[in-house]
RODO-2510 file (C-alpha; in nm, 4 decimals, decimal comma):
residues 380
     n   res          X          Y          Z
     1     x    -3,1171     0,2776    -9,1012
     2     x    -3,0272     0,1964    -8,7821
     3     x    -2,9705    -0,2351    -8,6928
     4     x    -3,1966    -0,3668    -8,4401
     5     x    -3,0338    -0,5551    -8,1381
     6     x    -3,1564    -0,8710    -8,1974
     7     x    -2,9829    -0,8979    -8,5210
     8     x    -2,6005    -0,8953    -8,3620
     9     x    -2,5610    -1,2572    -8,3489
    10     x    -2,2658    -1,4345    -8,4385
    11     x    -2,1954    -1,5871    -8,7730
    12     x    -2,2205    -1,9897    -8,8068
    13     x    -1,8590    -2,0289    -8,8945
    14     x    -1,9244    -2,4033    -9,0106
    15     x    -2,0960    -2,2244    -9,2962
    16     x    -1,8332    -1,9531    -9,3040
    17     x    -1,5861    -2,2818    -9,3909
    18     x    -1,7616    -2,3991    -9,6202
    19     x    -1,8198    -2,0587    -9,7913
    20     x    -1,3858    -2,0235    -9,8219
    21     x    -1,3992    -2,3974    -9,9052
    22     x    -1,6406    -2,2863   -10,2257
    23     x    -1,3697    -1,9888   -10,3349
    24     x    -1,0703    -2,2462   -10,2876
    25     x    -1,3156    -2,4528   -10,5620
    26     x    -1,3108    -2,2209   -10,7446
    27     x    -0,9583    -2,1547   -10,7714
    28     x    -0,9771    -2,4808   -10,8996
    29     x    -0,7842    -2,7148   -10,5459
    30     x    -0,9725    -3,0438   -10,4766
    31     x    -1,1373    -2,9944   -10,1588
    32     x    -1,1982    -3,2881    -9,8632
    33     x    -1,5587    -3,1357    -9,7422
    34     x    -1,5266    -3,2707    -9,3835
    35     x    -1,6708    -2,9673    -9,2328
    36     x    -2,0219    -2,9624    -9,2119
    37     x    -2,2728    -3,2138    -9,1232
    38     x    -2,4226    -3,2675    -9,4780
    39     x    -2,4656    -3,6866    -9,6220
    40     x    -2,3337    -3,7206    -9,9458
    41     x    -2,6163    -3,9258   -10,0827
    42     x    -2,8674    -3,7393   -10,2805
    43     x    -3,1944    -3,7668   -10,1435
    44     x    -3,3844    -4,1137   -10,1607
    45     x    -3,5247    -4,2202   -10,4832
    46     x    -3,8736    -4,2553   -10,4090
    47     x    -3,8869    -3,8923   -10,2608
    48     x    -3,7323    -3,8037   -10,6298
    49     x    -4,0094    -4,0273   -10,7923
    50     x    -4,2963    -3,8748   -10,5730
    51     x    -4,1934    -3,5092   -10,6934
    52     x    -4,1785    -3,6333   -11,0655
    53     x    -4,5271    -3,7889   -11,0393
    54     x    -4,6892    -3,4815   -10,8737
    55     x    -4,4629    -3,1802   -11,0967
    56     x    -4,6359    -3,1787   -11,3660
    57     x    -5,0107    -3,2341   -11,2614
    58     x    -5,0300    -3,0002   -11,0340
    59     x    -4,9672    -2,6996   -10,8946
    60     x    -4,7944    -2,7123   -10,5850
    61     x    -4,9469    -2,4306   -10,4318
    62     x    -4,9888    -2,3616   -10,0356
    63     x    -5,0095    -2,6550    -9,8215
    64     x    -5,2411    -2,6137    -9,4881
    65     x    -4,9830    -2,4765    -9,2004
    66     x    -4,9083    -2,8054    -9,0274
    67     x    -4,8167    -2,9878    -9,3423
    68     x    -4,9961    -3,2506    -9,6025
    69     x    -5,2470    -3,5012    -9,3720
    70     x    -5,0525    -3,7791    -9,5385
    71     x    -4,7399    -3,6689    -9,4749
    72     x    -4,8553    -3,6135    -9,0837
    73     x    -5,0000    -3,9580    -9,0673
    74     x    -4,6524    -4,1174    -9,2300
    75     x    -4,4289    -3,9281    -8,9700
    76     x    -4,6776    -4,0408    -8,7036
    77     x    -4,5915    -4,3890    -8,8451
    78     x    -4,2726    -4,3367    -8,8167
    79     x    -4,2932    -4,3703    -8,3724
    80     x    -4,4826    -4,6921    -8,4157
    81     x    -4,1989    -4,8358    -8,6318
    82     x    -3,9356    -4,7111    -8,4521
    83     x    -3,9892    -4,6680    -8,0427
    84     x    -4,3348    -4,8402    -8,0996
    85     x    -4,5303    -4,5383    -7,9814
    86     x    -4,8919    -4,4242    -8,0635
    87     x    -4,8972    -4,0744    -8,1940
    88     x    -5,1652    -3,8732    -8,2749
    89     x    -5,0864    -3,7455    -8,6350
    90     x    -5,2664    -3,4268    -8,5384
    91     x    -4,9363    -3,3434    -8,2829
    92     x    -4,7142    -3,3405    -8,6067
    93     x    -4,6157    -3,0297    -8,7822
    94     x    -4,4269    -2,9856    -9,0718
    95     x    -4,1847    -2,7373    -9,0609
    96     x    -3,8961    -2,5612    -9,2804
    97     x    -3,6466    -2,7925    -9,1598
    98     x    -3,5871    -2,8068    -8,8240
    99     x    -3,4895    -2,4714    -8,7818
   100     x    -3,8355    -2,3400    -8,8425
   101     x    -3,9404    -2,5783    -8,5866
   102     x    -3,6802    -2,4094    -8,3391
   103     x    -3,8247    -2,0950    -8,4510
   104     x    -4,1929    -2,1533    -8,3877
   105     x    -4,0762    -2,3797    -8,0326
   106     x    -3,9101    -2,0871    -7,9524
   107     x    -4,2209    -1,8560    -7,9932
   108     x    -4,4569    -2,0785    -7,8902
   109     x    -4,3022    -2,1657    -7,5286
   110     x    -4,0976    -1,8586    -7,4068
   111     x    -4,1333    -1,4939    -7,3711
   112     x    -3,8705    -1,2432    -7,3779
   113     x    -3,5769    -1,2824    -7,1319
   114     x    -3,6798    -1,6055    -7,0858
   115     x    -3,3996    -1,8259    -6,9728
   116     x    -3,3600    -2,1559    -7,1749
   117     x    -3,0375    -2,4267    -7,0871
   118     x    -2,8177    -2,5451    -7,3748
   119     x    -2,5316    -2,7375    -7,3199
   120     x    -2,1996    -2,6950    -7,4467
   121     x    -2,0047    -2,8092    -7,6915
   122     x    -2,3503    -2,7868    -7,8610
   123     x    -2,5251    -2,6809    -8,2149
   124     x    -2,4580    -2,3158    -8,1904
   125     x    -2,7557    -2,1937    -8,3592
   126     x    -2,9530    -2,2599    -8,0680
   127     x    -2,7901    -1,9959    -7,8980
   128     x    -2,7671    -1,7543    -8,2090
   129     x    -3,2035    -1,8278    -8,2689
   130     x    -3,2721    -1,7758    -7,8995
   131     x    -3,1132    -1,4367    -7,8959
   132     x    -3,2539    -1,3167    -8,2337
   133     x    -3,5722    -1,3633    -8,0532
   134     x    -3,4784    -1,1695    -7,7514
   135     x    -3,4674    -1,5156    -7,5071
   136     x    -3,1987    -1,5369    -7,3160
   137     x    -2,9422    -1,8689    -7,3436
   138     x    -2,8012    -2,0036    -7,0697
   139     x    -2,4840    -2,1783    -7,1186
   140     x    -2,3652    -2,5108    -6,8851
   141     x    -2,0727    -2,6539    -6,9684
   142     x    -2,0818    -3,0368    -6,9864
   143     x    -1,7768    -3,2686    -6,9317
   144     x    -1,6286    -3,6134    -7,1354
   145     x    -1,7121    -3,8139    -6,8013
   146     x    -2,0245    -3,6533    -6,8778
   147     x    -2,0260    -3,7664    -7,2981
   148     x    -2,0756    -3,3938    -7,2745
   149     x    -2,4334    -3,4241    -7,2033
   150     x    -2,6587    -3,1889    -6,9695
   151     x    -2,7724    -3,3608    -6,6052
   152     x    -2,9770    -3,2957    -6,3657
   153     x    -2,7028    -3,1940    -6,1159
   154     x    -2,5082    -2,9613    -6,4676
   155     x    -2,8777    -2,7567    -6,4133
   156     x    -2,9175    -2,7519    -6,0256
   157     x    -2,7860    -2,3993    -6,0234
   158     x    -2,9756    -2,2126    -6,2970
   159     x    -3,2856    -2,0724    -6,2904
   160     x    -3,4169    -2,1428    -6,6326
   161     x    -3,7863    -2,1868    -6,8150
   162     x    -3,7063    -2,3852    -7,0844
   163     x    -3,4047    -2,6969    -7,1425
   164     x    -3,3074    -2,7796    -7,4818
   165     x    -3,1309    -3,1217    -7,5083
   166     x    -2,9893    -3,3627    -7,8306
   167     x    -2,9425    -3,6853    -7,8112
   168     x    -2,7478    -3,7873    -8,0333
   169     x    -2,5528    -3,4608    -8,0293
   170     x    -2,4197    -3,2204    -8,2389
   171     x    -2,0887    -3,1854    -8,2456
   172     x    -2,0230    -3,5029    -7,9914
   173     x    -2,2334    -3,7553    -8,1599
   174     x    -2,3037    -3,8874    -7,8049
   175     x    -2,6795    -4,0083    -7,6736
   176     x    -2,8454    -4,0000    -7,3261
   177     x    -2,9811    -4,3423    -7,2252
   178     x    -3,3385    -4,4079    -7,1091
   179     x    -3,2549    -4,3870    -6,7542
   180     x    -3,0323    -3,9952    -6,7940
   181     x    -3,3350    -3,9096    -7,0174
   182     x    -3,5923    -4,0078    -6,7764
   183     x    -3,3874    -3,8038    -6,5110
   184     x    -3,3528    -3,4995    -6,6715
   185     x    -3,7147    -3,4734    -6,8187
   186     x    -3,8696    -3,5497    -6,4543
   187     x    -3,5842    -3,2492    -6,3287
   188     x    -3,7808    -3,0043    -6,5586
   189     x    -4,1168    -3,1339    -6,5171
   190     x    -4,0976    -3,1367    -6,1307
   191     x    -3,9219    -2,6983    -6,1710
   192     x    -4,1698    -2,6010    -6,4371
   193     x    -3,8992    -2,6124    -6,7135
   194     x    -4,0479    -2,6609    -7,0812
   195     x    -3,8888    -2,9453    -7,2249
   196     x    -3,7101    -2,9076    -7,5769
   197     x    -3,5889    -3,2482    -7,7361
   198     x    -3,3732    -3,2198    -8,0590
   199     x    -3,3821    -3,5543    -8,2624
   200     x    -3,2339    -3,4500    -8,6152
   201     x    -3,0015    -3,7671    -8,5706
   202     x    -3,2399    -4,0534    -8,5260
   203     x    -3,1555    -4,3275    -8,7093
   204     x    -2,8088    -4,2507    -8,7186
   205     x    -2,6663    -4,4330    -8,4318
   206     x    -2,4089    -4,7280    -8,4110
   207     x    -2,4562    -4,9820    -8,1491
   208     x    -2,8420    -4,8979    -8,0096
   209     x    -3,1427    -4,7174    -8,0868
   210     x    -3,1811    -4,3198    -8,0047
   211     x    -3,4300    -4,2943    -7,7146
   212     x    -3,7229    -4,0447    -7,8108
   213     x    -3,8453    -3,8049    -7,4921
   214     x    -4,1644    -3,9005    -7,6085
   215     x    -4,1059    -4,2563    -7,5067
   216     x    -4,1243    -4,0738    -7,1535
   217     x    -4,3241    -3,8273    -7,1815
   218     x    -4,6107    -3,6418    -7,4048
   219     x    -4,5707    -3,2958    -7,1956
   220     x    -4,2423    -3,1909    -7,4515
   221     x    -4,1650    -3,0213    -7,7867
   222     x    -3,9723    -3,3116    -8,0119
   223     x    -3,8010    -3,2241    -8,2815
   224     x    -3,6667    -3,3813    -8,6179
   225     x    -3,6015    -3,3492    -8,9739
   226     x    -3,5467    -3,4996    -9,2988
   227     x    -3,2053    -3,3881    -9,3202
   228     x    -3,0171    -3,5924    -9,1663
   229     x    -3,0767    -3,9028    -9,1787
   230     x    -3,3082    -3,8789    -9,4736
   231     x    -3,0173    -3,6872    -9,6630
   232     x    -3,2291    -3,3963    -9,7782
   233     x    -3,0583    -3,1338    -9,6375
   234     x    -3,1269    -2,8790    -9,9077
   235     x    -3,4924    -2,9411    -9,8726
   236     x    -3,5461    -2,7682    -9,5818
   237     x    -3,7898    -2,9665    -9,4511
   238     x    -3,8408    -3,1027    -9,1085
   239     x    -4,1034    -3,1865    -8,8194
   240     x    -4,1986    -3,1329    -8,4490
   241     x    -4,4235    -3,3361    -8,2209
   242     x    -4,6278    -3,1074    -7,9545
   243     x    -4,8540    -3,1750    -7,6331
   244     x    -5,2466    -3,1656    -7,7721
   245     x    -5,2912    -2,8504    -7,6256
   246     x    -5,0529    -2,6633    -7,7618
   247     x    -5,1120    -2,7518    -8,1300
   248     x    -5,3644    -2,4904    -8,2362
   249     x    -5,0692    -2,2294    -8,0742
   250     x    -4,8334    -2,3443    -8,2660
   251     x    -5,0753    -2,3237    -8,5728
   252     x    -5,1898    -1,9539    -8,5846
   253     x    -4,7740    -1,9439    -8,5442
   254     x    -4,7298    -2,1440    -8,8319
   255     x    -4,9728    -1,9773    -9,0953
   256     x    -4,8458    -1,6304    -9,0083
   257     x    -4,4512    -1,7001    -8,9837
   258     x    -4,4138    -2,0031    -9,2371
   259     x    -4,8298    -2,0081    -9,3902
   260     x    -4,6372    -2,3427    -9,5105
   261     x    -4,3374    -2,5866    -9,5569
   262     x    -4,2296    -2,5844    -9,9075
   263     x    -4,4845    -2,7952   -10,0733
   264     x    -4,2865    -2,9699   -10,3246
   265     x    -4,0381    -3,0897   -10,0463
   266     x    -4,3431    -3,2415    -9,8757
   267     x    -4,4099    -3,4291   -10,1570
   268     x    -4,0500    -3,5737   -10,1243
   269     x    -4,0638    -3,6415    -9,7969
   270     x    -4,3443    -3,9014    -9,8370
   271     x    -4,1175    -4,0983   -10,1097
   272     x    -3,8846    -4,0790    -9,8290
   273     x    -4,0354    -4,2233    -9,5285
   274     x    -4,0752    -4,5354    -9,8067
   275     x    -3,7494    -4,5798    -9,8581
   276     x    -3,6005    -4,7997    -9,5723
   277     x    -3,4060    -5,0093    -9,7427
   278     x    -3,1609    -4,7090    -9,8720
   279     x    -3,1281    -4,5164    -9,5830
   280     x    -3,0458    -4,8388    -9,4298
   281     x    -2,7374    -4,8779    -9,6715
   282     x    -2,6682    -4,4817    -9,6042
   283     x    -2,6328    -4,6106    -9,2365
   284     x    -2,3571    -4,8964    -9,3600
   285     x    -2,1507    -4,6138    -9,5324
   286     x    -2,1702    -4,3949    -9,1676
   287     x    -2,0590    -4,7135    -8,9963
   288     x    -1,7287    -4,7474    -9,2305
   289     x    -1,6727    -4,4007    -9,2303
   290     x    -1,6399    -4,4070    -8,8544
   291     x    -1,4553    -4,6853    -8,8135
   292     x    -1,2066    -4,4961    -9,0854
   293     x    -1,2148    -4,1945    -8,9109
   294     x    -1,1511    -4,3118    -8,5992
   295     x    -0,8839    -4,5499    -8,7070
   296     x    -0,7322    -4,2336    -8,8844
   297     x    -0,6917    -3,9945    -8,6740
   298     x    -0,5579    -4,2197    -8,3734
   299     x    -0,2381    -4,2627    -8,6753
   300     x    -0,2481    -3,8624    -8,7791
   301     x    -0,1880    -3,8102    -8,3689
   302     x    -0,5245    -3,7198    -8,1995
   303     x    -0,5379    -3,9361    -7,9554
   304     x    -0,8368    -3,7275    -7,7216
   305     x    -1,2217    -3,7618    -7,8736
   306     x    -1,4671    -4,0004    -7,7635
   307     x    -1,5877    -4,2462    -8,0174
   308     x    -1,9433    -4,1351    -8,1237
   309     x    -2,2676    -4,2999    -8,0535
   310     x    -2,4824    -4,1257    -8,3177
   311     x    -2,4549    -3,8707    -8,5713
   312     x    -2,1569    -3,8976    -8,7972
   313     x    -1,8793    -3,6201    -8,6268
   314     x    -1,6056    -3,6484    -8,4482
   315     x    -1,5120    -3,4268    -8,1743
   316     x    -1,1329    -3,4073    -8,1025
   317     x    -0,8861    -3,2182    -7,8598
   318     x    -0,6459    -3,0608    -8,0592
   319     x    -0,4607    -2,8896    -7,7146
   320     x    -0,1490    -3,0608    -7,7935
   321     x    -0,1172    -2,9335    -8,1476
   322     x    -0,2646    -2,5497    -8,1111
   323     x    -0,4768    -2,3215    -7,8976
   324     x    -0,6190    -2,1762    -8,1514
   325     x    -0,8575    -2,4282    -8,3601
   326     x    -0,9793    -2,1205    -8,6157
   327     x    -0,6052    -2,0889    -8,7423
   328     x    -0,5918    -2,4854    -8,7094
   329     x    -0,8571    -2,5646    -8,9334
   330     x    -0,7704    -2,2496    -9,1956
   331     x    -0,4143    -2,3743    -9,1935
   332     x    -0,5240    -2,6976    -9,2594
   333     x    -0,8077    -2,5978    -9,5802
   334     x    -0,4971    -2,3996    -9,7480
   335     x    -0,1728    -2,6287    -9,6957
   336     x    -0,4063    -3,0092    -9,7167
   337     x    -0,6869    -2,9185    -9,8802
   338     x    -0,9041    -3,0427    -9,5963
   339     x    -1,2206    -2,8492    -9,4477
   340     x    -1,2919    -2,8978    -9,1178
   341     x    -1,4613    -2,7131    -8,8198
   342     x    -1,3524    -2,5382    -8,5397
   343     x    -1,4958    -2,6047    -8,1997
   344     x    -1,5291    -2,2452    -8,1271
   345     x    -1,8661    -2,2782    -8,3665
   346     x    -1,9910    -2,5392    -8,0329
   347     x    -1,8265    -2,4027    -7,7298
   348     x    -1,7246    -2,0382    -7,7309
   349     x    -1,4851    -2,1126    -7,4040
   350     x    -1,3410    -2,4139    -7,4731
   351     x    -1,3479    -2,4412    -7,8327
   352     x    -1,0323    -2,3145    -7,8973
   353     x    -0,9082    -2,6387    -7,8376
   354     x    -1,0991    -2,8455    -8,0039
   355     x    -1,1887    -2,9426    -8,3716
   356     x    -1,5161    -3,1398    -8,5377
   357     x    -1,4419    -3,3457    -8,8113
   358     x    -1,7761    -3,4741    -9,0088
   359     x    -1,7607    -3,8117    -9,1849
   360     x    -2,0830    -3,7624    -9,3726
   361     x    -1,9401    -3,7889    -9,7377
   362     x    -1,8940    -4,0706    -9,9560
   363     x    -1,6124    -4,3394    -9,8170
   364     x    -1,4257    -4,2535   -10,0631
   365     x    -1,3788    -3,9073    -9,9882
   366     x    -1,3712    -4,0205    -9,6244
   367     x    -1,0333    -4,2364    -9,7428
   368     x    -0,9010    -3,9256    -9,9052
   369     x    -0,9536    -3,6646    -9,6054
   370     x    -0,7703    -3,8998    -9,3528
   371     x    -0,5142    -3,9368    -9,6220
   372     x    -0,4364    -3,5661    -9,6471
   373     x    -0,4810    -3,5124    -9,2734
   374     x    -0,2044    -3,8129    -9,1914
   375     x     0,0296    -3,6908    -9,4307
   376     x    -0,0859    -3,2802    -9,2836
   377     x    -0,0116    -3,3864    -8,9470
   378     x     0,2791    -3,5992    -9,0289
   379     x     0,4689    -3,2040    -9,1153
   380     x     0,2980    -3,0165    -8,8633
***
């Protein structure tokens, strides 16, 4: 059988990393897992103790397609504690992480060849979803004097129908202020361009709060997860926030794509949106870890990344060591025992020259990776 077209995307080579950092395991080497974005704090307690309350009484079968009420209402609570906002649980739909959410925002707002703005260095599954579902990405580049964030000028010169934006970023860690937020959204709204706003890193920032689009605006797709900040990755469970009118769309979408997010991981996310004061110390260990990183790497000899403002990566020029950041970062698994990311994952042009480091693990391990990368570096 023949493979359709959609299907010839490129690999996510942060998993392909951590895929030969698994086999190196397994060879038995001590691996430094600074390659993808992944806390190393098990998820909250009280999501753990919700689960174990609900396991064995009952079922756990389908869930309606947006997600449990409760769990709808919670998330809803969630604005009002955080950017004191007013939402109407009904806009909130629980996903499969936050790549289902991509998936049905995808669906829901463009048709094929569709043109939809990413920036780059940015999460490259954006671009790999879009083109499994036959939408076309549009690349701009974004600059440091930029934090490597999309503008309203960056977008002058594309025709697009849709603008996909994260603040705090992936791989950058960098965040768009109220005022470049407000600027951008009022760009689209005022050329007819859906606006797509990816929040998986609220909560995770360093010096000042994340602005939400929906602080600005109701007429946008938000999007968010419990991944991240919530460490439950492996839950695969997430959220978006839609305009009123567009949530029975997304809904027939839902039941036939999805029919549900896992139910059991529902139940776990209501222990977790109760357990503020240990994601709060998960935030302390990001903070150290940063200040490690950054303190480390300035000593191993990178001496080119901006300081992040969210998120927990690093994004570093490596131009004066290699040109070639996929040979960089193998070199650097097999002779230091080190797993890190090459920016060609985030920016197919550029990213040969660049490398993300992710300081999501335990300080400890943190402590260790610079240690091997110093000492790595020291002999390159």
């Amino acid at each position: 059988m023949r493979f359709s077209k959609r299907s010839k995307i490129n690999s996510f080579i942060v998993m392909d990393v951590m895929e030969q950092a698994r086999k190196e395991e397994l060879l038995g080497r001590d691996i430094v897992h600074m390659e993808v974005g992944q806390p190393g704090t098990p998820a909250p307690r009280n999501a753990i103790k919700e689960l174990a309350k609900k396991i064995n009484s009952e079922p756990l079968g389908y869930t309606v397609a947006l997600g449990i009420p409760e769990l709808r209402r919670k998330i809803s609570n969630l604005y009002k504690d955080w950017y004191g906002l007013d939402i109407n649980p009904d806009r909130v739909i629980v996903t499969s992480g936050s790549s289902g959410a991509f998936i049905l925002a995808f669906t829901a707002l463009f048709d094929t060849s569709d043109k939809v703005g990413i920036g780059a260095p940015g999460y490259p599954s954006y671009k790999q979803i879009l083109k499994a579902l036959d939408i076309e990405p549009v690349i701009i580049e974004t600059s440091l004097e930029n934090k490597f964030q999309l503008s309203p000028k960056s977008i002058n010169s594309h025709e697009l129908d849709g603008l996909l934006v994260a603040s705090p970023a992936n791989p950058t860690g960098s965040m768009l202020d109220l005022n470049e937020l407000t600027e951008l959204i009022n760009k689209c709204h005022n050329n007819n361009i859906s606006f797509i706003s990816d929040e998986i890193y609220h909560g995770i920032e360093y010096h000042k709060k994340a602005v939400s689009a929906l602080e600005i605006t109701d007429d946008c797709y938000v999007i968010n997860s419990f991944s991240k900040y919530f460490s439950m990755t492996g839950w695969r469970v997430g959220w978006m926030v839609v305009p009123e009118n567009h949530i029975r769309q997304v809904e027939r979408l839902a039941q036939n794509m999805f029919i549900c997010a896992p139910h059991s991981s529902q139940i776990a996310a209501l222990g977790a949106l109760s357990s503020g004061k240990e994601l709060r110390q998960n935030l302390e260990v990001y903070k150290i870890n940063r200040e490690l990183l950054i303190d480390g790497l300035k000593k191993a000899g990178f001496d080119k990344f901006a300081p992040p403002d969210g998120a927990f990566y690093v994004y570093a020029d490596i131009s004066q060591f290699s040109s070639d950041s996929f040979s960089f970062c193998k070199t650097m698994l097999e002779k230091a025992g080190v797993a890190i990311t090459p920016g060609l994952d985030f920016d197919s042009k550029r990213g040969k020259q660049t490398i993300r480091f992710s300081y999501a693990r335990t300080t400890d391990e943190i402590k260790e990776g610079i240690r091997r990368i110093i000492e790595y570096m020291g002999n390159y």
